[in-house]
C-alpha positions as CSV (number, residue, x, y, z in Angstrom):
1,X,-52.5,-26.4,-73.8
2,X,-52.7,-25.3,-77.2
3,X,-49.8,-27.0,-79.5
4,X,-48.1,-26.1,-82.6
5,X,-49.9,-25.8,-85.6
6,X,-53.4,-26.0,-83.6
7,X,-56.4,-23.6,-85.0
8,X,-56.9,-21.2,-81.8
9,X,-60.2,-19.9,-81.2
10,X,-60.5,-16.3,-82.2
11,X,-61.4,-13.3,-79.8
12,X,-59.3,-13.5,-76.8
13,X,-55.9,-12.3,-76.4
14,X,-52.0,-11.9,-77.9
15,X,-49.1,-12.7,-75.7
16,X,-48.2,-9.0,-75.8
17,X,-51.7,-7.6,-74.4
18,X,-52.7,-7.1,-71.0
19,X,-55.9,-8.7,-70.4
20,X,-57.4,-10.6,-67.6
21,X,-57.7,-13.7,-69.3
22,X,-54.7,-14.4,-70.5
23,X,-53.0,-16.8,-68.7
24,X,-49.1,-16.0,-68.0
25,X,-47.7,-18.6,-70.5
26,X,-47.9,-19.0,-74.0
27,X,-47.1,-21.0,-77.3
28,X,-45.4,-20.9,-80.8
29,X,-48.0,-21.0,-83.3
30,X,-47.3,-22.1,-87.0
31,X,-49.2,-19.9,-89.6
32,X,-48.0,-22.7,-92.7
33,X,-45.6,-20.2,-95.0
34,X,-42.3,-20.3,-95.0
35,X,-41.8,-17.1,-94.3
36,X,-43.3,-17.5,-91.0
37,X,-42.7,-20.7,-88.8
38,X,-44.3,-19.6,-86.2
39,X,-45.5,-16.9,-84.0
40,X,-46.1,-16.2,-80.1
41,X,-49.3,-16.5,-79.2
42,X,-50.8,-17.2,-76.0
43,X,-52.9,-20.3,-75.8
44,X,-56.1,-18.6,-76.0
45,X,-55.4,-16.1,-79.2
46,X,-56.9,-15.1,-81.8
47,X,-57.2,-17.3,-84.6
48,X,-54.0,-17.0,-87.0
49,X,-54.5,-19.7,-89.5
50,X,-55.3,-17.5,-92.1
51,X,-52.1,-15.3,-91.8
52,X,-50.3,-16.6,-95.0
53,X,-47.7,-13.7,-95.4
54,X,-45.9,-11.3,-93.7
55,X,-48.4,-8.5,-94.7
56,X,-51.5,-10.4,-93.7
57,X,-49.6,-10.8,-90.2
58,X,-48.9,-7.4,-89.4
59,X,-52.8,-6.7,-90.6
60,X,-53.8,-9.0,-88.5
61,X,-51.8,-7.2,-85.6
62,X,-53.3,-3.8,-86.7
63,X,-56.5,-5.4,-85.8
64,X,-56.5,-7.0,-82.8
65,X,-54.5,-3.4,-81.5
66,X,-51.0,-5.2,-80.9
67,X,-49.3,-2.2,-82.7
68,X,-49.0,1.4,-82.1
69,X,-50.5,2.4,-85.0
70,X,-47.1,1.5,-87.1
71,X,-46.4,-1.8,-88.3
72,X,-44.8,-3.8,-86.6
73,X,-42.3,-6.8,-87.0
74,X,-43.8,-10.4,-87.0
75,X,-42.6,-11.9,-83.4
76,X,-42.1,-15.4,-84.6
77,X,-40.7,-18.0,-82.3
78,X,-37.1,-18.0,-83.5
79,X,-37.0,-14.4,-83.0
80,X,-38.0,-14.3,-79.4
81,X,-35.8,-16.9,-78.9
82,X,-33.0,-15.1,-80.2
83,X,-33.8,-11.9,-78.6
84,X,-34.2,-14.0,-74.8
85,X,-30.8,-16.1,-75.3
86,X,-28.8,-12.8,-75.5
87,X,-30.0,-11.8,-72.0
88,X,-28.8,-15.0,-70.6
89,X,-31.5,-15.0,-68.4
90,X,-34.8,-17.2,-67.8
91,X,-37.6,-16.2,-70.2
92,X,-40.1,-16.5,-67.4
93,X,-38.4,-14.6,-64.9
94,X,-40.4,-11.6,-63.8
95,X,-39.0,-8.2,-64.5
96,X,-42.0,-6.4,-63.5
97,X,-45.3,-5.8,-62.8
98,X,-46.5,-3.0,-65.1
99,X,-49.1,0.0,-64.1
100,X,-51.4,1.3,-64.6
101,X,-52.6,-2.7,-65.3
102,X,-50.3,-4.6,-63.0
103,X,-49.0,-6.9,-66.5
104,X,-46.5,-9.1,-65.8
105,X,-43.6,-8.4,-68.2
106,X,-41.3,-11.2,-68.3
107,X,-38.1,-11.2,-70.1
108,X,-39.7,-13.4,-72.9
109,X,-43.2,-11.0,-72.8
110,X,-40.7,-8.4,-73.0
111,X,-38.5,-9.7,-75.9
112,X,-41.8,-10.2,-77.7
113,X,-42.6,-6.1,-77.6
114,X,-38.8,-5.7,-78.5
115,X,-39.0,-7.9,-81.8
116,X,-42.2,-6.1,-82.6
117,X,-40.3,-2.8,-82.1
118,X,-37.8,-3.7,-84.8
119,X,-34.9,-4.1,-82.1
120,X,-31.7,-6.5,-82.0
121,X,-31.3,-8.6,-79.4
122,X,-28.3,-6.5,-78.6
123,X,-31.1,-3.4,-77.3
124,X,-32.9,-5.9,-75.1
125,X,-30.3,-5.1,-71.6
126,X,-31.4,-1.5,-72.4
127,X,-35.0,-2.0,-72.8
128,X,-35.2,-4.2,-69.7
129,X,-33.0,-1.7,-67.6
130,X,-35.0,1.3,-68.5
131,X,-38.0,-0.7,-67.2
132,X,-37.1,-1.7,-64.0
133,X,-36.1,2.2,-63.8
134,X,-39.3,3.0,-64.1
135,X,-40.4,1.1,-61.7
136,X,-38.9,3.3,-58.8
137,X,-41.2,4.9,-56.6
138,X,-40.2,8.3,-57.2
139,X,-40.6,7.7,-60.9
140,X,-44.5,7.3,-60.2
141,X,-45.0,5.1,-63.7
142,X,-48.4,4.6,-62.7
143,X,-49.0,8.5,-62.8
144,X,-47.0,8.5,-65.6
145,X,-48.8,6.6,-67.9
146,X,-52.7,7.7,-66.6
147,X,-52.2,11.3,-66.5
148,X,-53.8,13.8,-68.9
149,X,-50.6,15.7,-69.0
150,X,-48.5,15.3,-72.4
151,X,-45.2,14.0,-71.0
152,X,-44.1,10.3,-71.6
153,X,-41.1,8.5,-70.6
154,X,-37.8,9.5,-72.0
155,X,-35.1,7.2,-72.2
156,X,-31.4,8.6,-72.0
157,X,-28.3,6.0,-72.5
158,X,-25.2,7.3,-71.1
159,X,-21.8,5.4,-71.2
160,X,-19.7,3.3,-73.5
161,X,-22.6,1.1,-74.4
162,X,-23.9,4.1,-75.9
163,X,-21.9,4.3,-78.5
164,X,-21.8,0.7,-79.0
165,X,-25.0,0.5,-79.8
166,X,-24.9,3.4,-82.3
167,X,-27.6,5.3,-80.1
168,X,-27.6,9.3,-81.6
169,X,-26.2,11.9,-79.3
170,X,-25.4,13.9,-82.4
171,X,-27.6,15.6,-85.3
172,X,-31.3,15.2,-84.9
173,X,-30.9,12.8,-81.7
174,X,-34.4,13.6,-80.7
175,X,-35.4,13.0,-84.0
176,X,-35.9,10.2,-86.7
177,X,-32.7,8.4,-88.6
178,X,-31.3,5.8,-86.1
179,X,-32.1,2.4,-85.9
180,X,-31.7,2.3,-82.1
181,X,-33.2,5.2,-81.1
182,X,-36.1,4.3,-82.7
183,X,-36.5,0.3,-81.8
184,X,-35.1,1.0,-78.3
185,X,-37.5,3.5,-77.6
186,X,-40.5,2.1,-79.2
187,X,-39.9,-1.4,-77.5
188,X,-40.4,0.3,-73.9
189,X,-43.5,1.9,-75.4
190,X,-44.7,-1.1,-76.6
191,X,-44.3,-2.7,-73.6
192,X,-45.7,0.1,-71.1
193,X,-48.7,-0.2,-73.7
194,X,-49.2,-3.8,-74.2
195,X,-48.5,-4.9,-70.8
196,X,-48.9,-2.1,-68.3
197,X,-52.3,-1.5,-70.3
198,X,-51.3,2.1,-71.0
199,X,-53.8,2.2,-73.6
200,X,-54.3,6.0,-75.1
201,X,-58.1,7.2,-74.3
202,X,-58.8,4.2,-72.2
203,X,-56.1,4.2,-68.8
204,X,-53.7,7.1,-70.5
205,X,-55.8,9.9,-70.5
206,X,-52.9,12.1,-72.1
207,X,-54.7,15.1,-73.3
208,X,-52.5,15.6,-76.0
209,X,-49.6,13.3,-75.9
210,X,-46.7,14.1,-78.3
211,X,-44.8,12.2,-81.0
212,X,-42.3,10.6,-78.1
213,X,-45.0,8.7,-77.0
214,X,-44.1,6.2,-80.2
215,X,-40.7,6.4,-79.4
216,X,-37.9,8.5,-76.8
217,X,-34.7,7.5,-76.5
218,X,-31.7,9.5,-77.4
219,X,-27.8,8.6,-76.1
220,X,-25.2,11.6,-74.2
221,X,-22.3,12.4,-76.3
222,X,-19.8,12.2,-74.0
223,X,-17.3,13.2,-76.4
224,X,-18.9,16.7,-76.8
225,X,-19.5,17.0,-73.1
226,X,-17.0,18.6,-70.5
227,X,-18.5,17.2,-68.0
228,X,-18.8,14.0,-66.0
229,X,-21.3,11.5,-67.7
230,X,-24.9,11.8,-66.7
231,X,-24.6,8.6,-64.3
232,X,-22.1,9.8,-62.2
233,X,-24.4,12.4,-60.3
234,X,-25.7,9.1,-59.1
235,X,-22.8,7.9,-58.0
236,X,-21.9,5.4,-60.4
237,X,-18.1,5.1,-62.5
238,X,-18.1,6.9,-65.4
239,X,-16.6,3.4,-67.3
240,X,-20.2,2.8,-66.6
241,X,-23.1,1.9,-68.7
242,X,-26.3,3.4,-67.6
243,X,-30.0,4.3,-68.5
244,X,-31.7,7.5,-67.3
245,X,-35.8,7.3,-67.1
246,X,-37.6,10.7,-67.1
247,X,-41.2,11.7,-67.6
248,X,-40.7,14.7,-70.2
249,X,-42.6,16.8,-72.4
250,X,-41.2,17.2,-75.4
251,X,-37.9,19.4,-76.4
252,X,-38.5,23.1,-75.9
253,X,-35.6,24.7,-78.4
254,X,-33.6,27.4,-77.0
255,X,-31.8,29.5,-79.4
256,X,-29.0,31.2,-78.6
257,X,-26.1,32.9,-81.0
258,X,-23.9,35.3,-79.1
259,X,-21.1,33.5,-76.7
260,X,-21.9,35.4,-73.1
261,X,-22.2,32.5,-71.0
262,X,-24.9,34.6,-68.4
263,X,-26.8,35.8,-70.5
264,X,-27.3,32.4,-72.0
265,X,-28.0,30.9,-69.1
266,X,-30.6,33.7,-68.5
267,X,-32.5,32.9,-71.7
268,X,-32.2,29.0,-70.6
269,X,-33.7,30.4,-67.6
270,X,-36.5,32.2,-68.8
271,X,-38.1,29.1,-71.3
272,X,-37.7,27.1,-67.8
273,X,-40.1,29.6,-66.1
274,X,-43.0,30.3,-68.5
275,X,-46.5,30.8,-67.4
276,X,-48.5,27.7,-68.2
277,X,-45.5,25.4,-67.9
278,X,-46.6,22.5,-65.5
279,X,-43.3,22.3,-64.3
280,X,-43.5,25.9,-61.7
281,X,-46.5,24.4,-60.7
282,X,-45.6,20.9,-59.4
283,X,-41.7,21.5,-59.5
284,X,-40.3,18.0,-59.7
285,X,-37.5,17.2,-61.9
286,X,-36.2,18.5,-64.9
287,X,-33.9,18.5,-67.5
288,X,-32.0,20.7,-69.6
289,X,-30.1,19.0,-72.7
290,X,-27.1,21.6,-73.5
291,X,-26.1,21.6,-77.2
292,X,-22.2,21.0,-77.9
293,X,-21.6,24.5,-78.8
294,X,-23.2,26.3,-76.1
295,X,-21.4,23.4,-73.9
296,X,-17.8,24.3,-74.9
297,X,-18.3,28.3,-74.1
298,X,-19.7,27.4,-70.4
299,X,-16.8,24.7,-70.0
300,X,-14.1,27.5,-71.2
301,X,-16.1,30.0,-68.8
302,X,-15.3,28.1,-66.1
303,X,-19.0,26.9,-65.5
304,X,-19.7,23.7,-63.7
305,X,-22.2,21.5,-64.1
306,X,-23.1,22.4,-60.2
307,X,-22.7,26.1,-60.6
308,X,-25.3,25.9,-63.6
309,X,-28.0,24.2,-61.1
310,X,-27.6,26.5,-59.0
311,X,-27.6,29.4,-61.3
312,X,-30.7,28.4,-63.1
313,X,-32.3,27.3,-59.5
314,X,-31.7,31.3,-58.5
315,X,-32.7,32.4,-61.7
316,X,-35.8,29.9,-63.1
317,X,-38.5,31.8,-61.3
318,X,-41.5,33.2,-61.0
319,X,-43.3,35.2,-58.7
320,X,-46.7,34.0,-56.9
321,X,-48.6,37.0,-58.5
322,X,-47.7,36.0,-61.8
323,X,-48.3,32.3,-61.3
324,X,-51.9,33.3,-60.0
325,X,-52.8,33.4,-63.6
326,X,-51.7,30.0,-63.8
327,X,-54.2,28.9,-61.6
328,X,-53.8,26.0,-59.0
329,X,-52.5,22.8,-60.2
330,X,-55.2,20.2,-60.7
331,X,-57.2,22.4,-59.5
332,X,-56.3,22.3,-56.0
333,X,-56.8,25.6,-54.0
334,X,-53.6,25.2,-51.6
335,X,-51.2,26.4,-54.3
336,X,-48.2,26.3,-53.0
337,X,-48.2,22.5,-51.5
338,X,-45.3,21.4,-54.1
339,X,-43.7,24.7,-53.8
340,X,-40.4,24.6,-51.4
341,X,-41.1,24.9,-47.5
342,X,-39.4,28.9,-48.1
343,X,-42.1,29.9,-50.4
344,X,-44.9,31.7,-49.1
345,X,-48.2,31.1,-51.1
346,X,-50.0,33.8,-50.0
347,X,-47.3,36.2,-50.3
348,X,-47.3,37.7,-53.9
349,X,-44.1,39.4,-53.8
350,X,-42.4,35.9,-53.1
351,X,-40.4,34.1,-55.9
352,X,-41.2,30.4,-57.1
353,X,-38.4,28.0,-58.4
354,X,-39.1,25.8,-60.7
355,X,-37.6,22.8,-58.5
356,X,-37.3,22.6,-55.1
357,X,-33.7,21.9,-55.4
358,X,-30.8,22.8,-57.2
359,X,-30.4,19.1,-57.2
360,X,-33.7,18.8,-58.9
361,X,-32.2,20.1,-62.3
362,X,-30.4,17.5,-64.6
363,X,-27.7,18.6,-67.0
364,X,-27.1,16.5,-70.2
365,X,-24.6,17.2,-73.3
366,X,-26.4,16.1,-77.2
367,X,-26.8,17.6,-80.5
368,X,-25.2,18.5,-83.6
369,X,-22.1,20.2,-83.0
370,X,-22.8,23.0,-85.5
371,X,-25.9,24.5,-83.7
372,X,-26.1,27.3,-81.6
373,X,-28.8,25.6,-79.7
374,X,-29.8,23.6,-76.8
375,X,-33.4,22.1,-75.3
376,X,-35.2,22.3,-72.1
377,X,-37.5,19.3,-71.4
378,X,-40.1,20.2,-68.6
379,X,-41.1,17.2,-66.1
380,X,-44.4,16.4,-64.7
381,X,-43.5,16.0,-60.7
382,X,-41.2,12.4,-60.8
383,X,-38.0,11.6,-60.3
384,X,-35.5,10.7,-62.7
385,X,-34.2,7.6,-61.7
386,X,-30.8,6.1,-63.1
387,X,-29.5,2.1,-63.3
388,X,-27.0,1.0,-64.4
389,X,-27.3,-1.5,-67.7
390,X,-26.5,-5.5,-66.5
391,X,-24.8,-6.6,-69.6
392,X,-24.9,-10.8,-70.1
393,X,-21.9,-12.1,-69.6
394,X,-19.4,-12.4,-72.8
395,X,-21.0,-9.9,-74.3
């Protein structure tokens, strides 16, 4: 075992990267300067000795591919410690065992990616809820992460801890400006990267990918929505603290300006249906993120959250004639195989949902109250899957 202060001979490995010769422990390293004591490593990594600075450190991450092509926050030893205490639990107890690679992410693997991220040890209960989400069956992270689709896991915070954390339901939540939107959400990313071996080009073969892939996490505003909290369709208390996982492309804007609450809902409808959307196609879940304002006129309409599933399940269609142009998904000649059991492929007349299920549509309140807008985020076939947040005790 390699101890403190040790040269460590280059060309292997960082405590954050999946690779088969990285053994599942590591040590503190000490780069002499001040300004960094020490930094995880495990005991076969690169050589660091020459990383005097701050800057040289975060070079030295750039090259060895730690990073997701930002810089990223030194992880020195104190830091990890900090960010593992808070949890309350064992640094080497295994939270998962990350796909597409099978990386074991430990809490202290784990806080690692989160200090890189730019979290505070106050995001790590998030970041290590959202994972185990993820690791769900129907969430399918292993398809997830490898597909050439343009999706990447969205992380939605619902609850009191939401707005504890200062995660933005508000102005520009899918967007840049919030410490924790951006550190939460890069931290998981980090992480699906680092130790699932998500790497892009190599095991994520997203043909695209979108900007969420560096970070996606955004909060509900309960206090702008009418409805029960997103958690509670799972059953949990709405006092609750929960995170939401879901495979999502990223936010289609809807525009609407008038206050008819149908014929909103039709134009909601129609972006949910487009030809080319992979959604009608292999009609697993998806969500719709209604903006404040158009919230309040469906609330004072009368419009459940149940009654708009099943309006946009009746309404989000297409017919089989139309989705012929389409062509089969993943190039698979039985077309209809994801389509619900009522649909009849060969029957061109017949109309396509774009879930199987009412159920299959998730409703979420966010945005800047001042907008006459909402967004529709398409899914790739998974689940969402909900758990509630285990905060350590005391805190």
């Amino acid at each position: 075992m390699t101890s403190v202060g040790e040269v460590i001979p280059a060309g292997a490995c960082f405590v954050s990267r999946v690779d088969s010769q990285c053994p599942p422990d590591y040590t503190p390293v000490n780069l002499g300067h001040e300004e960094l004591p020490s930094i995880m490593v495990s005991p076969d990594a690169v050589n660091l000795g020459d990383a005097t600075s701050v800057g040289d450190a975060i070079e030295l991450m750039f090259e060895t591919g730690w990073t997701d092509g930002l810089p990223v926050v030194p992880p020195t030893e104190d830091r990890v410690k900090r960010f593992v205490d808070y949890t309350g639990l064992d640094g080497q107890e295994l939270i998962a065992e990350l796909p597409p690679l099978g990386g074991k992410a430990t809490v202290e693997r784990i806080a690692v990616n989160a200090v890189m991220a730019g979290c505070l040890p106050e995001h790590m209960p998030v970041v290590l809820a959202a994972l185990q989400a993820m690791m769900e069956e129907g969430f399918n992270l292993r398809g997830v992460m490898a597909s050439t689709g343009i999706h990447t896991p969205l992380v939605i915070v619902s609850g009191p801890l939401a707005e504890e954390l200062d995660i933005n339901s508000g102005y520009n939540c899918f967007g840049s400006g919030w410490r924790s939107n951006a550190t939460i959400g890069r931290a998981v990313k980090l992480v699906l990267v680092n130790l699932g071996g998500a790497t892009p080009g190599d095991t994520n073969k997203a043909t695209f990918g979108h900007p969420g892939s560096y970070t996606y996490c955004v909060a509900e505003d309960q206090e702008a929505n009418p409805w029960a909290p997103l958690h509670t369709d799972v059953g949990l208390d709405p006092m609750d603290s929960a995170v939401t996982v879901f495979p999502a492309e990223a936010p289609h804007n809807i525009m609407y300006h008038a206050k008819n609450d149908r014929d909103f809902l039709s134009v909601l409808a129609d972006t949910m249906c487009t030809l080319g959307n992979a959604q009608m196609y292999v009609a697993g879940d998806t969500f719709v993120c209604i903006g404040p304002v158009h919230a309040q006129f469906l609330h004072e309409a009368g419009w459940r959250k149940q009654d708009i599933r099943q309006f946009l399940f009746e309404h989000a269609r297409k017919s089989v004639s139309q989705l012929k142009h389409g062509g089969p998904p993943q190039g698979d000649g039985r077309r209809g195989h994801f389509w619900p059991k009522f649909v009849d492929p060969d029957d061109d007349a017949q109309m396509v949902p774009v879930v199987r299920a009412p159920d299959r549509i998730h409703i979420m309140v966010a945005g800047g109250s001042g907008g006459a807008h909402s967004v529709y985020l398409p899914g790739w076939g998974s689940r969402r899957v909900t758990r509630k947040v285990d905060l350590p005790r005391g805190a």
